[in-house]
C-alpha positions as CSV (number, residue, x, y, z in Angstrom):
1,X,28.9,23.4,-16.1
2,X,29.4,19.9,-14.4
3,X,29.0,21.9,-10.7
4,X,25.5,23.0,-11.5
5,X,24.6,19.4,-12.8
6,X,25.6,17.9,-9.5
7,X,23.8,20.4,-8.2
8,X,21.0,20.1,-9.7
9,X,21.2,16.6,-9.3
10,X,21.7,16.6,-5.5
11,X,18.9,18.5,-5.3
12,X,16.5,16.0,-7.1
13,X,18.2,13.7,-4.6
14,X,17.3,15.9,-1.6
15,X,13.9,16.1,-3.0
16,X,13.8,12.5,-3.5
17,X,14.6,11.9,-0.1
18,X,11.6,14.1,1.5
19,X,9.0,12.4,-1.1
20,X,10.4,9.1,0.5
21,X,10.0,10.3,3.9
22,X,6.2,11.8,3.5
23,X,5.6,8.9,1.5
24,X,7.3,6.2,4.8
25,X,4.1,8.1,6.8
26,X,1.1,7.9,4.2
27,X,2.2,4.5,3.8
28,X,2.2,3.6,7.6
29,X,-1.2,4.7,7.4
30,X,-2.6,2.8,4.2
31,X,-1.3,-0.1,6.0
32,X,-3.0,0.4,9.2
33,X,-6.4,1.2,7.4
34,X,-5.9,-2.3,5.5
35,X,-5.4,-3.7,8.6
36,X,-8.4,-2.0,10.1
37,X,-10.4,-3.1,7.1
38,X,-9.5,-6.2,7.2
39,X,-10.5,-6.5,10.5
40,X,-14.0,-5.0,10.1
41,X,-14.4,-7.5,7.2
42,X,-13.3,-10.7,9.1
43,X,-15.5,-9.7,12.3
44,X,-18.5,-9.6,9.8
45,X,-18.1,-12.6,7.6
46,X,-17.8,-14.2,11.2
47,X,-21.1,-13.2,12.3
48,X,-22.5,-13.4,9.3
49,X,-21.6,-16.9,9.1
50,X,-22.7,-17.4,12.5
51,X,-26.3,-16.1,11.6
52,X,-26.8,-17.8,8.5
53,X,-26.2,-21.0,11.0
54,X,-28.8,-20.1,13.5
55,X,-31.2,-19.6,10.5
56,X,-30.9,-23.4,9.5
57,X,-29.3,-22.7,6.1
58,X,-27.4,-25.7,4.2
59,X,-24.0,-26.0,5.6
60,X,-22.3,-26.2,2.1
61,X,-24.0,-23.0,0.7
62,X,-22.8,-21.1,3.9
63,X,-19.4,-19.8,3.2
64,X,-20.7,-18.3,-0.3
65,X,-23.6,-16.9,0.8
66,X,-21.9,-15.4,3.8
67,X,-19.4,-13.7,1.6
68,X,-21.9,-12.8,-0.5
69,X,-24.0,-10.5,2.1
70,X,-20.5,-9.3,3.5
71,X,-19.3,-8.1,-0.5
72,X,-19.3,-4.7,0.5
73,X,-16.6,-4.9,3.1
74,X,-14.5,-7.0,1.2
75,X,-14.6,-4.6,-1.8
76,X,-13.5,-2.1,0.8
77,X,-10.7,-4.4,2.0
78,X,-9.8,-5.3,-1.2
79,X,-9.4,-1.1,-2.5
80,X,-7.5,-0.7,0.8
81,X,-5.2,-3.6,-0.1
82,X,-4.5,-2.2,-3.5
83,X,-4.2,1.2,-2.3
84,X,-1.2,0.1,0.5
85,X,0.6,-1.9,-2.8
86,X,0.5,0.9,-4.7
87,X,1.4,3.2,-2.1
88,X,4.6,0.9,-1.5
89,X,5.5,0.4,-5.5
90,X,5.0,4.1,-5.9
91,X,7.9,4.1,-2.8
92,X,10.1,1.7,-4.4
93,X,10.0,3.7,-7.7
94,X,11.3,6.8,-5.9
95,X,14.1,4.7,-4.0
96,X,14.8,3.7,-7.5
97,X,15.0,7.0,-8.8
98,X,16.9,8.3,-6.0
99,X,19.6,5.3,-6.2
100,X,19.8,6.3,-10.0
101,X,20.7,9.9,-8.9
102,X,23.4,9.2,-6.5
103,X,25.1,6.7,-9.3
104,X,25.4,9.6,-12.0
105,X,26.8,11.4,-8.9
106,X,29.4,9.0,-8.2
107,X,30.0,8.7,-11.7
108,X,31.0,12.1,-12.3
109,X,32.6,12.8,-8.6
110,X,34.9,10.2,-10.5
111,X,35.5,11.7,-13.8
């Protein structure tokens, strides 16, 4: 009865280990669209700052209304930001899980 635990359990672990490994490459790309958003945003707030300038608006309302007209983009930085966190957590959770595994292994290899 303990053989098919462990093997049960070493198979949860196996599984474990692919989730981590699809999740390693959906995360490399959740990063690299925060990044890209990020960069979109920036280059606009930049311009946008940069027009508002030319346009003779008062230098202290600047920043705020050049955030304001880039909102958009920064929503869409902001989603991908959260979306890269909770693409890593949901990673950690699984390492956790899988960590958890191989100590109940351990712990009955020894008993």
């Amino acid at each position: 009865m303990i053989a098919i635990e462990l093997t049960s359990i070493a198979l949860e672990i196996h599984a474990g280990a692919q989730r981590l490994s699809k999740g390693a490459d959906a995360l490399f790309m959740f990063a690299k669209a925060h990044a890209e958003a990020e960069k979109i945003y920036r280059a606009a707030l930049g311009k946008e700052i940069m027009r508002l300038k030319s346009e003779g608006l008062q230098a202290t309302l600047i920043p705020d209304v050049a955030r304001g007209n880039t909102s958009e983009l920064k929503f869409a930085r902001d989603i991908a930001d959260f979306k890269y966190s909770s693409a890593r957590d949901s990673l950690k959770a699984i390492a956790c899980q899988v960590n958890a595994l191989q100590t109940i292994i351990r712990y009955q290899s020894e008993v």
